[in-house]
VEXMAR-360405 format. One record per residue (C-alpha): residue number from 0; residue in three letters; x, y, z. Coordinates in steps of 0.001 Angstrom, whole numbers. Example, Ala and Ser with C-alpha at 12.3 -4.5 7.8 and 13.67 -1.06 7.14 Angstrom:
2
SITE  seq  type       c1       c2       c3
SITE    0   ALA    12300    -4500     7800
SITE    1   SER    13670    -1060     7140
//
This chain:
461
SITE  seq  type       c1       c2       c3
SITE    0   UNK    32867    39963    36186
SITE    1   UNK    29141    39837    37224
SITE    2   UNK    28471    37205    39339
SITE    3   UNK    25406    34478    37896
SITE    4   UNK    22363    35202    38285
SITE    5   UNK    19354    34637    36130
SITE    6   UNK    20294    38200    34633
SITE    7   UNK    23557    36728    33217
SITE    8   UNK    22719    33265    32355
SITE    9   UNK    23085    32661    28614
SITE   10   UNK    20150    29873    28402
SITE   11   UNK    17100    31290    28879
SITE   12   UNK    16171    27920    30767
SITE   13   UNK    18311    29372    33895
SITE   14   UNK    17927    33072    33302
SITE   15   UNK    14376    34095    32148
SITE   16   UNK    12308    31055    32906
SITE   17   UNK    14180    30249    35833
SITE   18   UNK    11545    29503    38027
SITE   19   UNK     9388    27263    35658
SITE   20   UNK    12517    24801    35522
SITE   21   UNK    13893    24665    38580
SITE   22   UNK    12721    21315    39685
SITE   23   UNK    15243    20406    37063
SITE   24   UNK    18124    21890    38972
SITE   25   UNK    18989    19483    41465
SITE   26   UNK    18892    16757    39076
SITE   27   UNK    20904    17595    35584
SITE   28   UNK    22772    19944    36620
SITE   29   UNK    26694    19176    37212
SITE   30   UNK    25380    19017    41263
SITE   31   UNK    23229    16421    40532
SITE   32   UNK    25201    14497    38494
SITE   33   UNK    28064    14347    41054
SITE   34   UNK    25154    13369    43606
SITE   35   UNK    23656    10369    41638
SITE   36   UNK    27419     9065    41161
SITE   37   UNK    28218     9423    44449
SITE   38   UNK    25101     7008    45508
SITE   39   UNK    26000     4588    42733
SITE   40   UNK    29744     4188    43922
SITE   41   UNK    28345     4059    47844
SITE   42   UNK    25805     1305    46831
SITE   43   UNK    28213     -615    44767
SITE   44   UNK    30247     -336    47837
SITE   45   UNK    27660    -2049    50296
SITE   46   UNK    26510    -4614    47767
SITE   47   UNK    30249    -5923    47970
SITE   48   UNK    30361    -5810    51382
SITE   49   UNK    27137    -8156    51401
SITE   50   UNK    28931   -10866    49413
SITE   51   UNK    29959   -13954    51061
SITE   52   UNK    32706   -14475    48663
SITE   53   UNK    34354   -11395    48925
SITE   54   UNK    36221   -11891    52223
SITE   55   UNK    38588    -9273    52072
SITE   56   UNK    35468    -6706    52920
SITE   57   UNK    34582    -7481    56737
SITE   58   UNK    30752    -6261    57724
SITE   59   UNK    30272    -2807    58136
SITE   60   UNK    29937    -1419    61287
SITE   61   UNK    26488      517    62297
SITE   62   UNK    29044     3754    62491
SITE   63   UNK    30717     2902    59564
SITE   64   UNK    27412     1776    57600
SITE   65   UNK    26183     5566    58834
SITE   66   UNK    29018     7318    57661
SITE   67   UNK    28811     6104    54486
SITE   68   UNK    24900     6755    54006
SITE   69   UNK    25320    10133    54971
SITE   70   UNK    28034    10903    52285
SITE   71   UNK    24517    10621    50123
SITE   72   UNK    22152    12372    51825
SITE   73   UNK    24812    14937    53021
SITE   74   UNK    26097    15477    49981
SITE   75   UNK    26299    19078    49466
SITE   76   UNK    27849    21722    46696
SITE   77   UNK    31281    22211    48756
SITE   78   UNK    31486    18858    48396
SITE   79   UNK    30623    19279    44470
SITE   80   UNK    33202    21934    44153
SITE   81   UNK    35756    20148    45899
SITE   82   UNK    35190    16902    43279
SITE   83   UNK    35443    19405    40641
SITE   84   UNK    38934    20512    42184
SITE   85   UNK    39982    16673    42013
SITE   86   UNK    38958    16261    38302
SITE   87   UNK    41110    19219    37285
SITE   88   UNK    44009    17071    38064
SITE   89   UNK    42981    13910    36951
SITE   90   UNK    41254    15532    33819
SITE   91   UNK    38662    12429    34346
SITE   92   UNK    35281    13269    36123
SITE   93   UNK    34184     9851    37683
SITE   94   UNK    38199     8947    38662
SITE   95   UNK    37684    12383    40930
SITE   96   UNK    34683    10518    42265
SITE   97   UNK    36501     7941    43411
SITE   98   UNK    39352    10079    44823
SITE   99   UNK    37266    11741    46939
SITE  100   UNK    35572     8724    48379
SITE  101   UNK    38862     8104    49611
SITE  102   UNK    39844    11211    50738
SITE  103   UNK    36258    11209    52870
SITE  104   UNK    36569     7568    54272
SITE  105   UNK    39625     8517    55630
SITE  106   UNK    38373    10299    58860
SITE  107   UNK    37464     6293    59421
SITE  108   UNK    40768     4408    59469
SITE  109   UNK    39378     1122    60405
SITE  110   UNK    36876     2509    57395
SITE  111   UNK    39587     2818    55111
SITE  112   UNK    41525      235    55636
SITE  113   UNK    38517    -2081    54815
SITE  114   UNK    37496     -627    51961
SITE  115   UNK    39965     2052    50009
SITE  116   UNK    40973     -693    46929
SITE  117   UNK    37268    -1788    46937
SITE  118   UNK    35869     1841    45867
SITE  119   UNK    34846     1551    41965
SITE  120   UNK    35903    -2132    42013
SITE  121   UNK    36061    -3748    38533
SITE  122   UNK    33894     -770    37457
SITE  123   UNK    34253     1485    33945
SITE  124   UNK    33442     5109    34257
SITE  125   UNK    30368     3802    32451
SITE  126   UNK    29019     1610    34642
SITE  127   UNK    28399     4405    37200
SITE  128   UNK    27127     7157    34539
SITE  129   UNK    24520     4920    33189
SITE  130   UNK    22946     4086    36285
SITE  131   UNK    23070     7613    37482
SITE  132   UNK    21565     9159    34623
SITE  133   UNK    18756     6108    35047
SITE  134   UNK    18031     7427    38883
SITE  135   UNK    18087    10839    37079
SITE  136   UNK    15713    10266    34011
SITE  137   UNK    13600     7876    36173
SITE  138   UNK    13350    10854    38899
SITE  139   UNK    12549    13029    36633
SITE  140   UNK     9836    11048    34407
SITE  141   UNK     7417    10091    37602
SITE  142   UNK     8134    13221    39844
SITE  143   UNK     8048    16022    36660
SITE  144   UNK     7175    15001    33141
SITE  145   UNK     4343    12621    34029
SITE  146   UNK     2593    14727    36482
SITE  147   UNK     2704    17820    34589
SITE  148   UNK     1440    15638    31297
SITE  149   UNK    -1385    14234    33419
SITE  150   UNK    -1950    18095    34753
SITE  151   UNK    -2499    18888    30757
SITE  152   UNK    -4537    16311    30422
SITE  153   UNK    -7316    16959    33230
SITE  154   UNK    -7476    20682    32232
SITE  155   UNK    -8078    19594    28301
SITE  156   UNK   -10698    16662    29478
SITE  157   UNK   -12494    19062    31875
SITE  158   UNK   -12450    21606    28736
SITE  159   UNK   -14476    18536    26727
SITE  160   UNK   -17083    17936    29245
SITE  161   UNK   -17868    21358    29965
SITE  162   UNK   -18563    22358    26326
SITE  163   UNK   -19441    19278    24885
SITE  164   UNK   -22553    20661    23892
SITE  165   UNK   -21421    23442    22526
SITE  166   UNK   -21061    23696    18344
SITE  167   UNK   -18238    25080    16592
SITE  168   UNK   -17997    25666    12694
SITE  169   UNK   -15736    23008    11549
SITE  170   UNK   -13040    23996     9237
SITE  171   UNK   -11630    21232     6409
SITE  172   UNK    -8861    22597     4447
SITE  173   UNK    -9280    26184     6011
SITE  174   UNK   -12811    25763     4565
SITE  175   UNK   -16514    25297     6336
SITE  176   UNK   -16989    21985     6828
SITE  177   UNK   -19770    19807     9164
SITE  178   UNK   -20186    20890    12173
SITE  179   UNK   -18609    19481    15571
SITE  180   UNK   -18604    20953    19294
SITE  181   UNK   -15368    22581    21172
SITE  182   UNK   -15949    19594    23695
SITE  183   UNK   -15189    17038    21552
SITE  184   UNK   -12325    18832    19344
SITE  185   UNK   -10681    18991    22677
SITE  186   UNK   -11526    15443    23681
SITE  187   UNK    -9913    14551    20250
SITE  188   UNK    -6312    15932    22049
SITE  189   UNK    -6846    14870    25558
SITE  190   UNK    -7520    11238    23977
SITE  191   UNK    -4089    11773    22102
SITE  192   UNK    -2676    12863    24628
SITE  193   UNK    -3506    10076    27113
SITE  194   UNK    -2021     7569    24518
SITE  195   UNK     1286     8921    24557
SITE  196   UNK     1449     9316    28735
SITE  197   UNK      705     5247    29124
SITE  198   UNK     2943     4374    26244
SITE  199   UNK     5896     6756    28650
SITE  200   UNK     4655     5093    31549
SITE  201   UNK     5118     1885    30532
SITE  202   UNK     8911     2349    29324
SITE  203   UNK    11546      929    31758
SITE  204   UNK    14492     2276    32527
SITE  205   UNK    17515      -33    31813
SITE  206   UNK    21148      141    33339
SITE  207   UNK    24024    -2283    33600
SITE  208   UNK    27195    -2818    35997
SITE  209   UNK    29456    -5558    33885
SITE  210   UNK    32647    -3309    33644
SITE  211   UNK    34403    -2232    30495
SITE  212   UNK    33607    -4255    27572
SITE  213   UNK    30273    -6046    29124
SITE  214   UNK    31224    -9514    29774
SITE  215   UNK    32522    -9022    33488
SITE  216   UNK    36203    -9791    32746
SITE  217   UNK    37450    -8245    35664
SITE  218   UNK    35384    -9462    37716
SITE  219   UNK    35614   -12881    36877
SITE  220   UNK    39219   -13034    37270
SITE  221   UNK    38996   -11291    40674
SITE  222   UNK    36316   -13720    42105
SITE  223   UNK    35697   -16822    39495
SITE  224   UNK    32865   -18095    41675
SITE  225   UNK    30382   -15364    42245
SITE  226   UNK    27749   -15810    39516
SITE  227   UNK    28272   -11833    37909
SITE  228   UNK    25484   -11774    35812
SITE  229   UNK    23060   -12562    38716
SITE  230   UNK    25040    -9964    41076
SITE  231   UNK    24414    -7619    38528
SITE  232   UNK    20632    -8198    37952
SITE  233   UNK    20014    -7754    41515
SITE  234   UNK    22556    -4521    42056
SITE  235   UNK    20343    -2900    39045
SITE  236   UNK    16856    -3873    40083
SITE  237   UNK    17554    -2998    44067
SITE  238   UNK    17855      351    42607
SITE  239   UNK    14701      487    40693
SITE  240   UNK    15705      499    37315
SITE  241   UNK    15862    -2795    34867
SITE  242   UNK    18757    -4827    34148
SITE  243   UNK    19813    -4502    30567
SITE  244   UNK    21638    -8279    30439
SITE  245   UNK    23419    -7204    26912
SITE  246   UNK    26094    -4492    26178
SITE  247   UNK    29207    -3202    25407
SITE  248   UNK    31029     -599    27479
SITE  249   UNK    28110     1343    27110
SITE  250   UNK    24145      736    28157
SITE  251   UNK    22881     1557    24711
SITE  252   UNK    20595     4338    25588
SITE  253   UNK    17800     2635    23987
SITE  254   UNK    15216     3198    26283
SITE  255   UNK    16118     7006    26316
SITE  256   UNK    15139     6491    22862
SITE  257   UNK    11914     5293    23425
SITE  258   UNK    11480     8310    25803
SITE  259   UNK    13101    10530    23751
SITE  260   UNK    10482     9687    20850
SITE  261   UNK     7529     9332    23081
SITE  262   UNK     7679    13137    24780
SITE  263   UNK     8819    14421    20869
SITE  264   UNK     5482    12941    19922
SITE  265   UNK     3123    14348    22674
SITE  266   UNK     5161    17680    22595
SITE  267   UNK     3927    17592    18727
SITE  268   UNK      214    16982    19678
SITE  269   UNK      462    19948    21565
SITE  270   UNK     2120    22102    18712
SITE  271   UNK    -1335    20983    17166
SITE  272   UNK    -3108    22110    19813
SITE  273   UNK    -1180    25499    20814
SITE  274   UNK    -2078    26410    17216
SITE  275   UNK    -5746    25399    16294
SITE  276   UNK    -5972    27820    19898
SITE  277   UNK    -4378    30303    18356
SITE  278   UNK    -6408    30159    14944
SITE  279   UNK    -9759    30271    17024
SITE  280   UNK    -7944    33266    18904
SITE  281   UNK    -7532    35028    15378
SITE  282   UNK   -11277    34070    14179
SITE  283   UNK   -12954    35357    17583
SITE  284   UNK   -14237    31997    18639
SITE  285   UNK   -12208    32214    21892
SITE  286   UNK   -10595    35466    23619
SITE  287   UNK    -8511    36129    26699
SITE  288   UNK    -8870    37478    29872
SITE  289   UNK    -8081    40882    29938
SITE  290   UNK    -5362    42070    32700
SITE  291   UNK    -4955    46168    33270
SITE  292   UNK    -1721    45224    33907
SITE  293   UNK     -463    43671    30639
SITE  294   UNK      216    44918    27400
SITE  295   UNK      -94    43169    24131
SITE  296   UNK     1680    45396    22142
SITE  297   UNK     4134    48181    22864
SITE  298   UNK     1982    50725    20746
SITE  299   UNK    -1486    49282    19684
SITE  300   UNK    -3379    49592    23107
SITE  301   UNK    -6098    47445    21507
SITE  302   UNK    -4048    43990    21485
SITE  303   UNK    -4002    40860    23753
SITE  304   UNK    -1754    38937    21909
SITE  305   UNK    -1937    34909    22939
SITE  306   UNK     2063    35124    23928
SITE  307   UNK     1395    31877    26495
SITE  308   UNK      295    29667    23310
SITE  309   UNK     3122    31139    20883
SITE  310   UNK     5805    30799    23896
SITE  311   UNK     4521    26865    24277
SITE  312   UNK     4778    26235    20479
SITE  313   UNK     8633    27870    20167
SITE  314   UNK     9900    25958    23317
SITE  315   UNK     8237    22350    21946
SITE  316   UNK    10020    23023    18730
SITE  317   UNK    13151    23696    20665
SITE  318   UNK    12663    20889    22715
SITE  319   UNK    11581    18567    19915
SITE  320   UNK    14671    18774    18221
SITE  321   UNK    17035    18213    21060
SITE  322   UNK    15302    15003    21761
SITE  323   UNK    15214    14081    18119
SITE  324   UNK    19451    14486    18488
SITE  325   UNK    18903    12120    21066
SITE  326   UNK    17093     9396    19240
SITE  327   UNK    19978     9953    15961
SITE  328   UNK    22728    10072    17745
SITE  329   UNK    22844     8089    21442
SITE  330   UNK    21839     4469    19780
SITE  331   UNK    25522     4507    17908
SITE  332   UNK    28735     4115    19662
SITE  333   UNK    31144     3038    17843
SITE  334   UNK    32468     -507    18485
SITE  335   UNK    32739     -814    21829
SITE  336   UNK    32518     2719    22947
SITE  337   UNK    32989     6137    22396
SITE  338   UNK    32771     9216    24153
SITE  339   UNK    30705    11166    21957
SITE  340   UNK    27331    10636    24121
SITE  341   UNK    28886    11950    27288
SITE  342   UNK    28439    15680    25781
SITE  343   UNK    24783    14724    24574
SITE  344   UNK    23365    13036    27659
SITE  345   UNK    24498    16453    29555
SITE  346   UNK    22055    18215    27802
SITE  347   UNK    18724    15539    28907
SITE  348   UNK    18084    18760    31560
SITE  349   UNK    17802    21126    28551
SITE  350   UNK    15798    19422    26225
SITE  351   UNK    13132    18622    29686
SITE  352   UNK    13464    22294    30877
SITE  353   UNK    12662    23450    27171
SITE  354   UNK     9465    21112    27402
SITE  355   UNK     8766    22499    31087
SITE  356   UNK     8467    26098    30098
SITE  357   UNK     6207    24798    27421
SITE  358   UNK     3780    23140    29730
SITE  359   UNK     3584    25984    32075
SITE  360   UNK     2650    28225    29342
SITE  361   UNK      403    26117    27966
SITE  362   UNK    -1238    25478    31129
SITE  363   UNK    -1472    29631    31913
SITE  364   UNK    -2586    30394    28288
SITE  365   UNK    -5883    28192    28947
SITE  366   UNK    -6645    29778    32453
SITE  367   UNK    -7239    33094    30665
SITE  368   UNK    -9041    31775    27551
SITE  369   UNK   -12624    32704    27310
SITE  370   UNK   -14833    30874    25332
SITE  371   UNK   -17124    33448    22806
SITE  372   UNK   -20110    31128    22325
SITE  373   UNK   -22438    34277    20698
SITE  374   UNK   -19593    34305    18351
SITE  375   UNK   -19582    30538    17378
SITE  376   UNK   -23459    30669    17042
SITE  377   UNK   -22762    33722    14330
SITE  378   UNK   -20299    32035    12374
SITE  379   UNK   -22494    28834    12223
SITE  380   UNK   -25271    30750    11173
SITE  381   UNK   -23778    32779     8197
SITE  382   UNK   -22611    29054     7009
SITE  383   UNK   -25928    27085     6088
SITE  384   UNK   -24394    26053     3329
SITE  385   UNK   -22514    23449     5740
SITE  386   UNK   -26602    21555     5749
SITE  387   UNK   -25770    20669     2067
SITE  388   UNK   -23915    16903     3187
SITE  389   UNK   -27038    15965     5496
SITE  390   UNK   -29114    16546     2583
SITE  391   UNK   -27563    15111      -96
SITE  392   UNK   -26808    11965     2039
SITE  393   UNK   -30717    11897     3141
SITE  394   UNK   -31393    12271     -988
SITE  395   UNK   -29006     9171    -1386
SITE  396   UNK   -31062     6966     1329
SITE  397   UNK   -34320     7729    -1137
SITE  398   UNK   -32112     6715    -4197
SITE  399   UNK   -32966    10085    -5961
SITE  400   UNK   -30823    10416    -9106
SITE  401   UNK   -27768    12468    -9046
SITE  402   UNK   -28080    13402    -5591
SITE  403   UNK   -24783    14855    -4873
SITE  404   UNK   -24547    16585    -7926
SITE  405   UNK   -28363    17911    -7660
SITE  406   UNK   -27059    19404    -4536
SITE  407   UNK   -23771    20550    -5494
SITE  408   UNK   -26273    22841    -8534
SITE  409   UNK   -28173    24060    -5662
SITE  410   UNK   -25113    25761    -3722
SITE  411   UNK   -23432    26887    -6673
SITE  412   UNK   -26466    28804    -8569
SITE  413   UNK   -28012    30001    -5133
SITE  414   UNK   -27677    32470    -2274
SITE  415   UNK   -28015    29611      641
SITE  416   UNK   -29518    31075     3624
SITE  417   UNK   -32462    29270     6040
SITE  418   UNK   -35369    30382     3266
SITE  419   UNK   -33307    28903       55
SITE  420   UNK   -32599    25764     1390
SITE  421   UNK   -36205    24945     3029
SITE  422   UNK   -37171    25572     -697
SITE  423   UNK   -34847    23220    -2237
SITE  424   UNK   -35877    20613      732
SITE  425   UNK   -39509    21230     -542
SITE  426   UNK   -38426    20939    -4300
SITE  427   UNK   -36884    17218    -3345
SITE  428   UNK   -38898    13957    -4140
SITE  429   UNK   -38948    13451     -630
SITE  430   UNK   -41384    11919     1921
SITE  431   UNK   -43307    14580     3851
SITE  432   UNK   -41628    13533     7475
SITE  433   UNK   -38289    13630     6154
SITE  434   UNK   -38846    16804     4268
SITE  435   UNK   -39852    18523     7754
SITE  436   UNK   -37124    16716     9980
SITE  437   UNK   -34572    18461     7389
SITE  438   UNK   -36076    21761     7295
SITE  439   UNK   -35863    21797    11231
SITE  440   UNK   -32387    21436    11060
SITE  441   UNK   -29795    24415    11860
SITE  442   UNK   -26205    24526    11601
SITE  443   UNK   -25410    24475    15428
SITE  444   UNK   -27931    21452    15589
SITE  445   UNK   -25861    19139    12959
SITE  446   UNK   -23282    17564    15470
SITE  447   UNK   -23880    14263    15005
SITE  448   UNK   -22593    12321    18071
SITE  449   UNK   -20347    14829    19125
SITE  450   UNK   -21544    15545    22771
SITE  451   UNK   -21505    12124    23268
SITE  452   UNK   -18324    11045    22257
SITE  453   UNK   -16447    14166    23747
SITE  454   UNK   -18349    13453    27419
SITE  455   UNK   -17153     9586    26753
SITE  456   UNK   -13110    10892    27648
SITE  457   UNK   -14028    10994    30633
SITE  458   UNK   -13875     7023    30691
SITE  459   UNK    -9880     7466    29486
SITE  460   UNK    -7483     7980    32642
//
């Protein structure tokens, strides 16, 4: 048998695009999720020891206090592979956590003897899992997703200043429509876009450590006078996540939820965007860098397909609907708990690395797109018909009779071009001045506000 490679991967998230999720690796893989236990059990560990109550847990030594900080940062895959080795016996992955705790605190006897019935004290399986998937997701959403959203943001904002003065033929319902610039389609995303990055920002992660129903039963038969529920606030919050005072076995995943349905959402806006690019692609407006090295097409020389924007699209749908599993299924457990999530929230790494290869495409489709302004100036110019709302509404302001449908006449028995219109301006009861403001007026110049508001994003962080 081959040994694994990105060759013989069966995702394509470890085998082809391999290198554009690899931040991932260290965190959701089965190495990282035996790495985050492993610091929950140790810190569980120490926060006991800190207790005045608990007597039967003497103060660590400095050696011994070392020893068992470096289990964390030493933490390595024989290690992994040797807690995988436990769990085959004990056919229960966070019991072969514990094992092996023991098994590695024995080099220290004085360790051992201190602490060997302490390690995973009054703690379900769940207790650990749901804080280390919070150190995971809450890694993973300030190190990865947010910088790479803000990193899609700044390239779409700098897109809207640059060419905020620059017209582009709207199109309503496929059809010409008034006229806007590129700057301020764009700035409509980026503004979008920025919504949906504050409203992930601002979600906390929550996590829990009240054993196996939620009401601290163990623990308050173990130690009656230690105030739990206060223990457990701080143990949460000291690691940087929020305390989530109310829940069965289980932390209720809502807040993965929220996360779930907030990245769906701006992965969506970006579906929009990936394929309004490729429609101005396929009208001319915008082409792409051309590369001597790459081919389009296996037997039409002539084609530079837009691969980076169609790739983005297909891995946000993919991604998309492995978060929108998320927000169906991880809210229900039934009564107390079931094991059904455990399978699900596995798969966090696949539904992120989907949405990773999606960015990075995104992000190298726009470095090669060129913007064809002669082209845009064409289009707008076979499309004076598009003048027919400013002068209708300008007919309306004078209260001339039927002005709509007097224009609506005009476009429908005429061949518009620049002569037929000035003549139908000139035909209007209209006064002089406003007769020669319209006539001025060309499709590129009708864009309203639009360089305006597209250079305000810039006010939006």
């Amino acid at each position: 048998m081959n040994k694994f490679s990105p060759l013989t991967a069966i995702s394509p998230i470890d085998g082809r695009y391999y290198h554009q999720t690899h931040p991932l690796r260290n965190i959701f893989s089965e190495f990282g999720l035996l790495k985050f236990r492993i610091q929950i059990e140790i810190h569980w560990i120490q926060k006991l020891s800190h207790t005045i109550e608990i007597t039967e847990i003497p103060v660590f030594t400095e050696i011994e206090l070392n020893f068992l900080n470096n289990l964390i940062t030493n933490f390595n895959i024989t290690d992994a592979k040797h807690i995988k080795k436990i769990e085959k016996i004990t056919k229960h992955d966070v019991k072969a956590i514990e094992y092996f705790l023991k098994e590695k605190i024995s080099v220290l006897p004085d360790l051992k003897k201190k602490i060997n019935e302490f390690i995973h004290f009054a703690c379900t399986s769940e207790d650990i899992n749901n804080l280390a998937y919070g150190l995971m997701i809450s890694h993973t959403k300030n190190t990865i997703i947010l910088p790479i959203w803000k990193k899609i943001i700044d390239i779409i904002k700098k897109i809207s200043i640059k060419y905020k003065n620059t017209p582009i033929l709207s199109r309503t319902h496929g059809q010409p429509a008034s006229p806007s610039t590129l700057g301020k389609e764009t700035a409509n995303i980026a503004y979008r876009l920025i919504r949906q990055y504050h409203y992930l920002k601002s979600i906390k992660i929550l996590g829990k450590m009240n054993g196996a129903v939620g009401n601290y039963n163990a623990h308050i038969i173990a130690y009656p006078k230690i105030n739990w529920r206060k223990f457990d606030e701080e143990f949460v919050t000291s690691l940087g996540i929020s305390w989530n005072p109310y829940t069965t076995q289980i932390e209720p995943h809502d807040y993965i939820v929220e996360i779930s349905n907030r990245i769906i959402h701006f992965n969506t806006i970006l579906i929009k965007f990936n394929q309004d690019i490729w429609g101005y692609l396929s009208l001319n407006y915008f082409q792409q860098a051309y590369s001597q090295f790459e081919i389009g097409s296996s037997t039409m020389p002539h084609k530079i397909n837009p691969i980076n924007f169609e790739n983005s699209e297909g891995n946000l749908g993919l991604s998309n609907a492995i978060f929108n599993h998320f927000s169906k299924k991880l809210p229900i457990s039934r009564w107390q708990r079931d094991l059904s999530d455990s399978t699900v929230l596995r798969n966090l790494g696949v539904a992120i690395g989907h949405s990773l290869i999606a960015y990075h495409n995104l992000l190298k489709g726009i470095d090669k797109l060129i913007i064809n302004e002669k082209y845009l100036l064409q289009d707008l110019n076979k499309n004076w018909i598009i003048l027919s709302e400013a002068i209708q509404t300008v007919m309306k302001k004078y209260n001339i009779h039927n002005s709509y449908e007097r224009t609506k006449d005009f476009i429908f028995n005429e061949k518009v071009n620049p002569d037929t219109i000035k003549k139908f301006i000139e035909s209007l009861p209209l006064p002089t001045s406003e007769k020669t403001r319209l006539q001025h007026i060309t499709p590129s110049e009708y864009i309203g506000l639009a360089p305006d508001i597209a250079n305000d994003i810039i006010k939006f962080e």
